[in-house]
Backbone as JSON Lines, residues from 0, in Angstrom:
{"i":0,"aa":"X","n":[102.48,82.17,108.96],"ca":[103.44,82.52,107.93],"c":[103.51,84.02,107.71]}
{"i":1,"aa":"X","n":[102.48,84.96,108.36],"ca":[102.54,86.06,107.83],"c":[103.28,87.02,109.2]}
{"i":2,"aa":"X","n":[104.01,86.23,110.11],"ca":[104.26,87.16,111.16],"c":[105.27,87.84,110.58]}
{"i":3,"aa":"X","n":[105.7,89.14,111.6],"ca":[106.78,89.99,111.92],"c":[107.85,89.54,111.2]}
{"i":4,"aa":"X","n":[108.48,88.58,112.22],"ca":[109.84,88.05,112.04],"c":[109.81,87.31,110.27]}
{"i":5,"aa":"X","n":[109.44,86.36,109.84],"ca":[109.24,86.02,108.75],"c":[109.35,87.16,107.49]}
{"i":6,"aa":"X","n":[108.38,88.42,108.18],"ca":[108.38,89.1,106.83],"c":[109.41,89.65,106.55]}
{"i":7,"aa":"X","n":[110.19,89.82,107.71],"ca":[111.32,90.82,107.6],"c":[112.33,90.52,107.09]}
{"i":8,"aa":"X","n":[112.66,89.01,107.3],"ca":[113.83,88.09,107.26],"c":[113.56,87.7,105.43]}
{"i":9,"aa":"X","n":[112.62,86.93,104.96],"ca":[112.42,87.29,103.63],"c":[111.66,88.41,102.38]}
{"i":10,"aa":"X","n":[111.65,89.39,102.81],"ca":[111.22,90.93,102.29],"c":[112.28,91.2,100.91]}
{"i":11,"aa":"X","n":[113.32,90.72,101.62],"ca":[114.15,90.82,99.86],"c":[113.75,89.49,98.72]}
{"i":12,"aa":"X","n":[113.7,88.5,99.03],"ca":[112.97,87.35,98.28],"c":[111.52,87.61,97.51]}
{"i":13,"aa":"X","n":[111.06,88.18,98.41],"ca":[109.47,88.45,97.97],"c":[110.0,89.72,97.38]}
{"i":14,"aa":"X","n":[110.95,90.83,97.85],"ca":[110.91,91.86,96.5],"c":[111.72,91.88,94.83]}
{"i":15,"aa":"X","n":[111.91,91.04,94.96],"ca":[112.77,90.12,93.84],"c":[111.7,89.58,92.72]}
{"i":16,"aa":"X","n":[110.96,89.05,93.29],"ca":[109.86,88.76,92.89],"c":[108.68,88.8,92.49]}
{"i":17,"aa":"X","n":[108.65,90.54,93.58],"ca":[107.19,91.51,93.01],"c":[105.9,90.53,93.4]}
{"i":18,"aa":"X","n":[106.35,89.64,94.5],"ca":[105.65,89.19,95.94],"c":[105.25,89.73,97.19]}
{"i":19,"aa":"X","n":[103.22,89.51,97.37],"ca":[103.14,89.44,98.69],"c":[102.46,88.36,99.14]}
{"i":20,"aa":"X","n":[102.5,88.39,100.51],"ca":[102.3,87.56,101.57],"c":[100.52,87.46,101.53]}
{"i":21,"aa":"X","n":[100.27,86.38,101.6],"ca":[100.79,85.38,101.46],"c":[100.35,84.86,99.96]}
{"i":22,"aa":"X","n":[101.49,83.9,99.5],"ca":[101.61,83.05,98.25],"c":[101.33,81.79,98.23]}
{"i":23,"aa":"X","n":[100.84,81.03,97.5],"ca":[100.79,79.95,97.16],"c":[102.01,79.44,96.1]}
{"i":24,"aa":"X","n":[102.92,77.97,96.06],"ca":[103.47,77.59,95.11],"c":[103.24,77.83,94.03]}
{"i":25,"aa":"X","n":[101.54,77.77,93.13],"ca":[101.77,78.64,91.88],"c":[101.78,79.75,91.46]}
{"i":26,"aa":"X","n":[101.28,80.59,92.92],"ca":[101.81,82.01,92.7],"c":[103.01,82.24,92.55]}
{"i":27,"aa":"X","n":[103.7,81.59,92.82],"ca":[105.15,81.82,93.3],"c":[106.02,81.81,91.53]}
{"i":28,"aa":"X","n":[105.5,80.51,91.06],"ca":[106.04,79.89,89.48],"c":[105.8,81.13,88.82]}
{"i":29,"aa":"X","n":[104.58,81.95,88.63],"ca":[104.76,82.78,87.45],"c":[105.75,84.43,87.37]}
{"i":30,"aa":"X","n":[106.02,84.68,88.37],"ca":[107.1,85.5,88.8],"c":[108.5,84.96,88.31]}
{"i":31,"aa":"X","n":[108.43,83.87,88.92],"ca":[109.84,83.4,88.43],"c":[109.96,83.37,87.3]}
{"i":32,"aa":"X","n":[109.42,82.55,86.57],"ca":[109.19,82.38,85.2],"c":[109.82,83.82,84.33]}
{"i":33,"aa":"X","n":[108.5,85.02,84.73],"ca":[109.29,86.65,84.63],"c":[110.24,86.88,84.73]}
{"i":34,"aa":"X","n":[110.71,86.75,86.03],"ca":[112.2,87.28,86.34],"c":[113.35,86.89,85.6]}
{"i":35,"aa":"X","n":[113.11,85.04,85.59],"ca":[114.13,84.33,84.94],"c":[114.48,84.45,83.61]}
{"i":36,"aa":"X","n":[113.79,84.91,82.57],"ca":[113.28,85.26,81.11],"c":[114.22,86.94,80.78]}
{"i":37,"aa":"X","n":[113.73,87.39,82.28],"ca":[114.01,88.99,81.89],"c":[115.58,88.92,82.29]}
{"i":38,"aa":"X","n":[115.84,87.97,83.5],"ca":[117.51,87.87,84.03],"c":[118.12,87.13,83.37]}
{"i":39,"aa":"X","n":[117.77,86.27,82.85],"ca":[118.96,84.64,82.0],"c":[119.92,85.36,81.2]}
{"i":40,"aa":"X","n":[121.04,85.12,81.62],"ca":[122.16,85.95,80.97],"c":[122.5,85.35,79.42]}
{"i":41,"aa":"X","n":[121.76,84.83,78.78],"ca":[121.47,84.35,77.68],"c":[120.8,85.37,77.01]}
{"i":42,"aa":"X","n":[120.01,85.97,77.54],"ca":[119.32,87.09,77.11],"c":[120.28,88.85,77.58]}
{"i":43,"aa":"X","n":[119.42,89.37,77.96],"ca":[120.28,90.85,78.18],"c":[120.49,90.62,79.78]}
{"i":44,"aa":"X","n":[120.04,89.89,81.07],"ca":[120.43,89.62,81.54],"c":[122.34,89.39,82.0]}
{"i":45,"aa":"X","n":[122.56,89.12,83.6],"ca":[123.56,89.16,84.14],"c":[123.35,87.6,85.21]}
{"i":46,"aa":"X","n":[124.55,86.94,85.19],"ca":[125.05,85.48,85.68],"c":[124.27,85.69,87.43]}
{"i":47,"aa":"X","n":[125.05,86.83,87.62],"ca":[124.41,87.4,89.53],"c":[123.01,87.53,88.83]}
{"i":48,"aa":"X","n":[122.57,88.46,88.76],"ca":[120.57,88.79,88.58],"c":[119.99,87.44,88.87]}
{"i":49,"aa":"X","n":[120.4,86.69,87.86],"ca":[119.81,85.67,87.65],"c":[119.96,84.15,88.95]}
{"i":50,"aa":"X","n":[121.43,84.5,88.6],"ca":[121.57,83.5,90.6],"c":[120.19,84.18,91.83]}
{"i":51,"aa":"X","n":[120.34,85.44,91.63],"ca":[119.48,86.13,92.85],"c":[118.26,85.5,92.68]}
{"i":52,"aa":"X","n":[117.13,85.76,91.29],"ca":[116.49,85.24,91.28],"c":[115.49,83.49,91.34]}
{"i":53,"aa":"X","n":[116.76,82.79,91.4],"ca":[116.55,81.52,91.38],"c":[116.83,81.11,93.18]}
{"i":54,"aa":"X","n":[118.0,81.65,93.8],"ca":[117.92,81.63,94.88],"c":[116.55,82.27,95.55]}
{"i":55,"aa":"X","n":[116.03,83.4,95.53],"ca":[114.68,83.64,95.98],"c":[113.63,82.6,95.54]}
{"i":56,"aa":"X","n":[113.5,82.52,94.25],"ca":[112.84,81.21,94.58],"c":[112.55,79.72,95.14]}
{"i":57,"aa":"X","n":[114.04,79.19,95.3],"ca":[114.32,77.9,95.9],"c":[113.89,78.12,97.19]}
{"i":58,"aa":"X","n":[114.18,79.59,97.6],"ca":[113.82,79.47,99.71],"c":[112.16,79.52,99.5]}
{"i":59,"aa":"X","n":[111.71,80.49,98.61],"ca":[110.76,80.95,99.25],"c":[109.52,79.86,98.96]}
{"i":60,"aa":"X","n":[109.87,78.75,97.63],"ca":[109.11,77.5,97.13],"c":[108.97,76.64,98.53]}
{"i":61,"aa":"X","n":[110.25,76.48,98.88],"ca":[110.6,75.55,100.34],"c":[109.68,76.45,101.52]}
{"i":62,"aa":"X","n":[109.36,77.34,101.89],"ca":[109.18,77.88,102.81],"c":[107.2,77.94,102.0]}
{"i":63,"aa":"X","n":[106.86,77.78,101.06],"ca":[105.48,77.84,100.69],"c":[104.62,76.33,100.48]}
{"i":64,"aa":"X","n":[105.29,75.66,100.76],"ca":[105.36,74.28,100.92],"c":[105.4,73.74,102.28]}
């Protein structure tokens, strides 16, 4: 999981996230959690920020699994 190709291809996911290699699934939850809190356009957040951040997490949960 930690080769070349991998890192390169998700490097924006993991920097979204203030992720490194390698993660475990509950490493993964408390970032999001952050991000989503600080992005939810409910809050001072924006509709995109917040898509970004939920999309980085859906791949990178699937891909830590």
């Amino acid at each position: 999981m930690t080769c070349g190709r991998w890192d390169r291809r998700y490097r924006n996911y993991l920097d979204i996230l203030h992720l490194n290699l390698p993660f475990s699934k509950q490493e993964l939850k408390i970032p999001y959690r952050k991000k989503a809190l600080e992005t939810h356009p409910d809050t001072v957040g924006t509709t995109e920020a917040f898509r970004e951040v939920y999309i980085a997490f859906e791949i990178l949960s699937q891909l830590a699994s």
